[in-house]
C-alpha positions as a Markdown table, in Angstrom:
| # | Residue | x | y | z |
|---|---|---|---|---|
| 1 | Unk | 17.0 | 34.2 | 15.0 |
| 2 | Unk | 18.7 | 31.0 | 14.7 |
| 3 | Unk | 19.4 | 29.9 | 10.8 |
| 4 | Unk | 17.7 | 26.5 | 10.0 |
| 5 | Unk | 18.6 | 25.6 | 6.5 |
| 6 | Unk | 14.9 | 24.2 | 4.9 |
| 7 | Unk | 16.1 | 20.4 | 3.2 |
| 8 | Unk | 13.5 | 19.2 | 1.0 |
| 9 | Unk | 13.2 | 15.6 | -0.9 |
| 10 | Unk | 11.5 | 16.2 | -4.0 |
| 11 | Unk | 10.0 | 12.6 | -4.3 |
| 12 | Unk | 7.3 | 10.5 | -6.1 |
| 13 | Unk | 8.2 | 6.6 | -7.2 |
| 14 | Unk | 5.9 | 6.8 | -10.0 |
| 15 | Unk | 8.4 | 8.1 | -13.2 |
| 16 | Unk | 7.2 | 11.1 | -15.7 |
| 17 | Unk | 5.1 | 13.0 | -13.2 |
| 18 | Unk | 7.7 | 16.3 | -13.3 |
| 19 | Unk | 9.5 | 15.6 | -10.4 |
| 20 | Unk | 13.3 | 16.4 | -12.2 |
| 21 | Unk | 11.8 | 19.2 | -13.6 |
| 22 | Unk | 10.1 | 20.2 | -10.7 |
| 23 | Unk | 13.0 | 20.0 | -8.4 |
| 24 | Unk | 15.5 | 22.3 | -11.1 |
| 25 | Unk | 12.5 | 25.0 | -11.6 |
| 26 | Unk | 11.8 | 25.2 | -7.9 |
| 27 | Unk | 15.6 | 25.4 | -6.9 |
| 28 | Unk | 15.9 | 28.4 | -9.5 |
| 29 | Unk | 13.0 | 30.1 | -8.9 |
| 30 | Unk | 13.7 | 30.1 | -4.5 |
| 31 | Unk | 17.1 | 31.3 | -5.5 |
| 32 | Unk | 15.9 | 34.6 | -6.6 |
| 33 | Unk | 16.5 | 35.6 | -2.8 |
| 34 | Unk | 18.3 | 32.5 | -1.2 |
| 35 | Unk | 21.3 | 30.5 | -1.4 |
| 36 | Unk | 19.9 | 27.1 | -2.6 |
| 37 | Unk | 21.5 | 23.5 | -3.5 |
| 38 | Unk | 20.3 | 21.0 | -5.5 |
| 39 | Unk | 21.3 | 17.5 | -4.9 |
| 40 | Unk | 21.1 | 15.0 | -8.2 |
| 41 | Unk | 20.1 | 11.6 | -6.7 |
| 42 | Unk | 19.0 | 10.1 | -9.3 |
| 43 | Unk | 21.1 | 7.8 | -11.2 |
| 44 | Unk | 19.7 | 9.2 | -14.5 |
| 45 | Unk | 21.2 | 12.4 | -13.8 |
| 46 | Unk | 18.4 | 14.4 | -15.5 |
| 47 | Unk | 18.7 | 17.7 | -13.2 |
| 48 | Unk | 22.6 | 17.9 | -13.7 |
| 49 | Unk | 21.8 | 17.6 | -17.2 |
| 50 | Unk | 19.0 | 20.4 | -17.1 |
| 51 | Unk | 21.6 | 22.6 | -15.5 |
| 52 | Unk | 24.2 | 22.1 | -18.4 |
| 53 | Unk | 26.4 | 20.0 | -16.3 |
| 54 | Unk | 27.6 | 17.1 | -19.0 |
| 55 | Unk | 28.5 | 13.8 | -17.9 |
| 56 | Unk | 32.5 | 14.6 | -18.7 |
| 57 | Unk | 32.0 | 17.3 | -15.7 |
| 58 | Unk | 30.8 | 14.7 | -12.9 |
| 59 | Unk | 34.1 | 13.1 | -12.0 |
| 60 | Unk | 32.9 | 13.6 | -8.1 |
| 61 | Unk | 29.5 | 14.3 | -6.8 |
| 62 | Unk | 26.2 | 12.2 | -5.0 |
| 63 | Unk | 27.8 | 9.1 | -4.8 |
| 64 | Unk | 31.2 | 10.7 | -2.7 |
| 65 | Unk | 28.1 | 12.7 | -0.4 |
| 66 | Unk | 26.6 | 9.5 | 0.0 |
| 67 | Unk | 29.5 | 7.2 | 0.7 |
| 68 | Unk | 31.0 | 9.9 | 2.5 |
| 69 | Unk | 33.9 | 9.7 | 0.5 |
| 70 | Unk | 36.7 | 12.2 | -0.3 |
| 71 | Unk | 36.2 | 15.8 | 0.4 |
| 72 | Unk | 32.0 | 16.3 | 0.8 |
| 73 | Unk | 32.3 | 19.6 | 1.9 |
| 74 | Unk | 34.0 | 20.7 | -1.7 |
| 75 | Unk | 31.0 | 18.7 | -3.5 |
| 76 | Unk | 28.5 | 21.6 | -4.6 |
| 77 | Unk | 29.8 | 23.8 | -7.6 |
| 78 | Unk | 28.5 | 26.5 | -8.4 |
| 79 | Unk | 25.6 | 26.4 | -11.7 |
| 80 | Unk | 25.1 | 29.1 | -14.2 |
| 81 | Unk | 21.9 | 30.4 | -12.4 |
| 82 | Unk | 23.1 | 33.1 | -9.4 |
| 83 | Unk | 23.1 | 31.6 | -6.0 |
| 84 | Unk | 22.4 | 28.1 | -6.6 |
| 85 | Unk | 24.6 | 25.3 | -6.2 |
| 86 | Unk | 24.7 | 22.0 | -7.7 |
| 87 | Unk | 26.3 | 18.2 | -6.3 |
| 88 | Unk | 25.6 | 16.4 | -10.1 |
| 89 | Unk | 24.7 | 12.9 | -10.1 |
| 90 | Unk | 28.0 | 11.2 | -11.1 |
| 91 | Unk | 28.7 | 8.0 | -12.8 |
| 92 | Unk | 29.0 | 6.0 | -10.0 |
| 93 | Unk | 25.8 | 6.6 | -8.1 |
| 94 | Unk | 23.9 | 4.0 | -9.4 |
| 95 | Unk | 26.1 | 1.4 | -7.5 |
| 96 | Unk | 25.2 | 2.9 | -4.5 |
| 97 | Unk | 21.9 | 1.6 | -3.9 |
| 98 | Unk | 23.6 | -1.6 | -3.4 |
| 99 | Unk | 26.7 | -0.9 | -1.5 |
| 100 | Unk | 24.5 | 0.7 | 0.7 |
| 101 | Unk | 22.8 | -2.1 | 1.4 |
| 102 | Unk | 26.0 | -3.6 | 4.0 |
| 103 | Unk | 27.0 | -0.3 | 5.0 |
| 104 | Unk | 27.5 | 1.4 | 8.3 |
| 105 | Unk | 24.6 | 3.9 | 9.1 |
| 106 | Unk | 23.4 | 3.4 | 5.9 |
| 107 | Unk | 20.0 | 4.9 | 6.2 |
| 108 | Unk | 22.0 | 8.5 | 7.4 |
| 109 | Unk | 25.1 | 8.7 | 5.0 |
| 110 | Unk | 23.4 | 11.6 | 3.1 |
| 111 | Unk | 21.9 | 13.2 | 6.3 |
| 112 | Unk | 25.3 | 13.8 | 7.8 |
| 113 | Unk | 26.9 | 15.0 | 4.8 |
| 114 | Unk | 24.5 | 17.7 | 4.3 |
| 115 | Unk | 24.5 | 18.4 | 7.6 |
| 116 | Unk | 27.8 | 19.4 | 7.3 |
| 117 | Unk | 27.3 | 22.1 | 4.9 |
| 118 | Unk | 25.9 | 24.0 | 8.3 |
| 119 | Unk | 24.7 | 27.5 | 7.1 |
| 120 | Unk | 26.0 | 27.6 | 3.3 |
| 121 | Unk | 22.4 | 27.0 | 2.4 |
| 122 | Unk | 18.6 | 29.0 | 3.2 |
| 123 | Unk | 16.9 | 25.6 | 0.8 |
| 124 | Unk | 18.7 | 22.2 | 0.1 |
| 125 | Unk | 16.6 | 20.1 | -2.8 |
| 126 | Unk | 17.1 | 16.6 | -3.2 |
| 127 | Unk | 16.2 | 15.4 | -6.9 |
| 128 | Unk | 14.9 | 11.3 | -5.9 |
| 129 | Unk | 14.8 | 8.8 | -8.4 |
| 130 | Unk | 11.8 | 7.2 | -9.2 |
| 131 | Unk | 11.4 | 4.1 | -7.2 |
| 132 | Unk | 11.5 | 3.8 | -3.0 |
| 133 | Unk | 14.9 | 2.4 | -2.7 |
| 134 | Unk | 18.3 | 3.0 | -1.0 |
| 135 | Unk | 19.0 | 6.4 | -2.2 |
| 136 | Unk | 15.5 | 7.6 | -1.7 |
| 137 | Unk | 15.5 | 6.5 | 1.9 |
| 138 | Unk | 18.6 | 8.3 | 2.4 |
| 139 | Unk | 16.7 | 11.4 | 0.9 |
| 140 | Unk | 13.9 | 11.1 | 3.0 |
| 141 | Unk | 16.0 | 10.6 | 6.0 |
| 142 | Unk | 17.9 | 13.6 | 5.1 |
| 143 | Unk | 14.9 | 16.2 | 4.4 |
| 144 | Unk | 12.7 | 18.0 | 6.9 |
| 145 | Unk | 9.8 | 17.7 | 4.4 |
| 146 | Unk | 8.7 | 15.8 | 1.4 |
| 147 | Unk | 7.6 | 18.1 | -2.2 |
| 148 | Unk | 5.3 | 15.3 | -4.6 |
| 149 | Unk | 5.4 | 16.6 | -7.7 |
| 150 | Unk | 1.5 | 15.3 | -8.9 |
| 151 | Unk | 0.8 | 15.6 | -12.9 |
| 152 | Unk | -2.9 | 16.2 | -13.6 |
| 153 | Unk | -3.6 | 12.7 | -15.4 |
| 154 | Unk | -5.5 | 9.8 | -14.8 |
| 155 | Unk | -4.0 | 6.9 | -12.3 |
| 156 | Unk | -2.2 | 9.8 | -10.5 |
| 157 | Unk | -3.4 | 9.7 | -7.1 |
| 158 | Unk | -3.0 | 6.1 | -6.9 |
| 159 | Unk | 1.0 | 5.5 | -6.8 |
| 160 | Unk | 0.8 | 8.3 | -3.6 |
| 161 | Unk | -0.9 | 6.5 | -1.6 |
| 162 | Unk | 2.3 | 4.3 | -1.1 |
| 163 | Unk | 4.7 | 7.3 | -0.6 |
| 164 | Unk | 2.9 | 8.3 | 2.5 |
| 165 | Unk | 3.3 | 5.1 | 3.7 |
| 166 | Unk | 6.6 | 4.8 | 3.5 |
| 167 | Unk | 7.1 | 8.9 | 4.5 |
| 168 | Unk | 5.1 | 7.5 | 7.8 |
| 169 | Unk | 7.6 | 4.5 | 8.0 |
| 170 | Unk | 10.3 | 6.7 | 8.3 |
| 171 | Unk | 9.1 | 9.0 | 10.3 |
| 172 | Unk | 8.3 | 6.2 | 12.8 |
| 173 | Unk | 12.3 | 4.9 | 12.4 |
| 174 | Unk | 14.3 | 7.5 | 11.3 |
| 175 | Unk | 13.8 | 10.9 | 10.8 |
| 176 | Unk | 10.7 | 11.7 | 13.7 |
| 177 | Unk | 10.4 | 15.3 | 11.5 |
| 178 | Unk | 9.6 | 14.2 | 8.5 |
| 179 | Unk | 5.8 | 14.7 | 6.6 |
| 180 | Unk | 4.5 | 15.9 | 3.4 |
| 181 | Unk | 5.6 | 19.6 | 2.9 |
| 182 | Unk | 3.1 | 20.1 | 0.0 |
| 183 | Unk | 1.7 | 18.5 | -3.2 |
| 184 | Unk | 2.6 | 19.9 | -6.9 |
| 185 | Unk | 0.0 | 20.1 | -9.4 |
| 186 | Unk | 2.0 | 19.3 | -12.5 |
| 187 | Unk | 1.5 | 19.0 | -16.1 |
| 188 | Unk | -1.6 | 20.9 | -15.7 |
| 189 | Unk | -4.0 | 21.6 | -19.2 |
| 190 | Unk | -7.2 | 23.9 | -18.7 |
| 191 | Unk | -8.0 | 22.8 | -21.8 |
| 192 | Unk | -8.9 | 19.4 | -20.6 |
| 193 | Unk | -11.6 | 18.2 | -18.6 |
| 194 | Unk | -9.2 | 15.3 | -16.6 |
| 195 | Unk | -6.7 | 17.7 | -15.5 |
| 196 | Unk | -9.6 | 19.7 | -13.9 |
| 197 | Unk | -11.3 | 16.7 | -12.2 |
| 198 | Unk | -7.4 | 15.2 | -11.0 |
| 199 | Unk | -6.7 | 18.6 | -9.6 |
| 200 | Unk | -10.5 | 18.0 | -7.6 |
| 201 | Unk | -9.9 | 15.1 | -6.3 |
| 202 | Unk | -6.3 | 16.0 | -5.1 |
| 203 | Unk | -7.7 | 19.1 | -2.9 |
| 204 | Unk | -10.6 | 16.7 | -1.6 |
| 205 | Unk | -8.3 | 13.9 | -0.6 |
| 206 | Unk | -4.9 | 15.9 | 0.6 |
| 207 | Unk | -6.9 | 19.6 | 1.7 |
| 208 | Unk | -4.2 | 22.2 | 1.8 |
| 209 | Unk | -1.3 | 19.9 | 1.6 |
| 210 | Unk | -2.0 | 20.7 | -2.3 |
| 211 | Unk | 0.0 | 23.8 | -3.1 |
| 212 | Unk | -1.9 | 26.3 | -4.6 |
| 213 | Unk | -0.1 | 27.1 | -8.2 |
| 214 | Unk | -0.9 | 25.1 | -10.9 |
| 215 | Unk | 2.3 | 24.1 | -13.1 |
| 216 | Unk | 1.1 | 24.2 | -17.3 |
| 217 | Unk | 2.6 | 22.1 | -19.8 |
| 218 | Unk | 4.4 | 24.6 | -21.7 |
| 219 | Unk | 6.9 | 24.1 | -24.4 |
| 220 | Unk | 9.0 | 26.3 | -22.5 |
| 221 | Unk | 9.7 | 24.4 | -19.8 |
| 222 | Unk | 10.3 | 21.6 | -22.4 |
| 223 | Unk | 12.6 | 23.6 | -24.9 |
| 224 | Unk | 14.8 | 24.6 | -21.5 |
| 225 | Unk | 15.3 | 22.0 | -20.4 |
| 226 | Unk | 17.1 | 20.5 | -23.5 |
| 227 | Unk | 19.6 | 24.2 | -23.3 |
| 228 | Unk | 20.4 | 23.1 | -20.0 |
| 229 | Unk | 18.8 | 26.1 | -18.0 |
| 230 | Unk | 15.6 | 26.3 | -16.3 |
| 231 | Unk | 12.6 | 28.1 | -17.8 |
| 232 | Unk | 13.1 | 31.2 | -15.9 |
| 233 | Unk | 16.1 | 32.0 | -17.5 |
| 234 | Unk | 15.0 | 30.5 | -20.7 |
| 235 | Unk | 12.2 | 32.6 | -20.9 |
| 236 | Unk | 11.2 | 34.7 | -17.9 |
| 237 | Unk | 8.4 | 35.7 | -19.2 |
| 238 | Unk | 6.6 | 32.4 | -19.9 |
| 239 | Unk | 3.9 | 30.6 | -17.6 |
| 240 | Unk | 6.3 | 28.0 | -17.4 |
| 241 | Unk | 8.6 | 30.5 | -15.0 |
| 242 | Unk | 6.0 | 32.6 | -13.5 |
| 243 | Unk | 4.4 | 29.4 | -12.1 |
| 244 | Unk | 7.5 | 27.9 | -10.4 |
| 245 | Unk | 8.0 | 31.6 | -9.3 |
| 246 | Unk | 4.6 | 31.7 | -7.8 |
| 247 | Unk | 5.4 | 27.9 | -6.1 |
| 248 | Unk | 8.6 | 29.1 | -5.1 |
| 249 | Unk | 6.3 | 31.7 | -3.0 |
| 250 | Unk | 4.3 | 29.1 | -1.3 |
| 251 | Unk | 7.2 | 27.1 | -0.6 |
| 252 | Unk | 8.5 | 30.2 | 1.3 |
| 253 | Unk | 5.6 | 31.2 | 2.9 |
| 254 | Unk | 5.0 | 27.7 | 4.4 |
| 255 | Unk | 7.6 | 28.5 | 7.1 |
């Protein structure tokens, strides 16, 4: 069977829904079994951070996959967690989203770099920043699929309605592949009525498009986060880990 390398743009324009914490738990929890990269897009460079990366170790990364510049091949580094890779969010990246703006191809600079990378990867994640801009166009361009991380609170479904649109844009321009390859329930409380009724709503409106696993607030995934590591090595045994472990499932099992 012919390798395909899965490349997924972990995306929502609307900040503090999970999506950076999403996209390092997720990259963990698939590599327990696959070779996996992360890709730090967004100029805040929360995921590098979450790995332990500090800013005095991101001399080269998105920007040089992005502008194509330098050596793009040599770009991931290796993180502490076994078998994934990292390409940090260095300091220059958030200039890109306007020298994109009069460059060649500039809708397929990151799409070509990763597709460089050939068969060094099973998953490649794409960490977007929270807007609908250059850098997430590239992503989306990039990707096979788009993960929305979705947190269980009011006004939630209301800023994905304008994803879609623009997933369906570039499908229509760019990238003829491209559609929603599931819907995160984040920040999830059973102790609260909303997060029930926003997780409702979510299965009515998107069916099975809504993954299955719930992801809690836990302090876990919190307290990880700020020792660089992802919950499942922070504390394996939290519901924090085993529900990215369980998401990391359906992501797999989704073909």
């Amino acid at each position: 069977m012919e390798h395909k390398t899965r490349i997924f743009a972990v995306a929502n324009q609307k900040g503090g829904v999970g999506k950076t914490t999403t996209a390092i738990n997720l990259a963990a929890a698939l590599a327990q079994g696959a070779r996996v990269l992360l890709v730090d897009l967004d100029p805040q460079g929360n995921a590098s951070t979450g790995l332990g990366i500090g800013y005095d170790q991101r001399q080269t990364g998105t920007y040089s996959a992005i502008m194509q510049e330098g050596d793009t091949a040599s770009l991931p580094r290796p993180s502490t967690v076994e078998n994934l890779s990292v390409i940090a969010a260095d300091n220059e990246l958030a200039g890109a989203e306007i020298e994109l703006i009069t460059a060649d191809r500039r809708e397929y600079r990151l799409r070509e770099t990763l597709r460089g990378y050939g068969t060094r990867f099973d998953y490649i994640l794409i960490d977007c920043p929270p807007s609908l801009g250059m850098l997430t166009l590239n992503a989306l361009v990039a990707a096979d699929a788009v993960l929305v991380p979705l947190q269980c609170e009011f006004f939630a479904l209301e800023g994905i309605s304008q994803l879609v649109r623009t997933v369906d844009r570039v499908r229509r321009a760019f990238n003829s592949d491209l559609h929603i390859g599931g819907i995160a329930l984040t920040m999830y409380d059973r102790r609260n009525n909303l997060s029930e009724l926003v997780a409702a709503d979510a299965r009515s409106f998107f069916g099975d498009q809504v993954f299955e696993t719930l992801i809690p607030r836990n302090i876990r995934i919190s307290e990880a986060q700020s020792h660089g590591t992802p919950v499942m090595v922070y504390d394996p045994k939290s519901s924090g880990a085993a529900a990215y472990l369980a998401l990391a499932g359906e992501v797999k099992g989704r073909g």
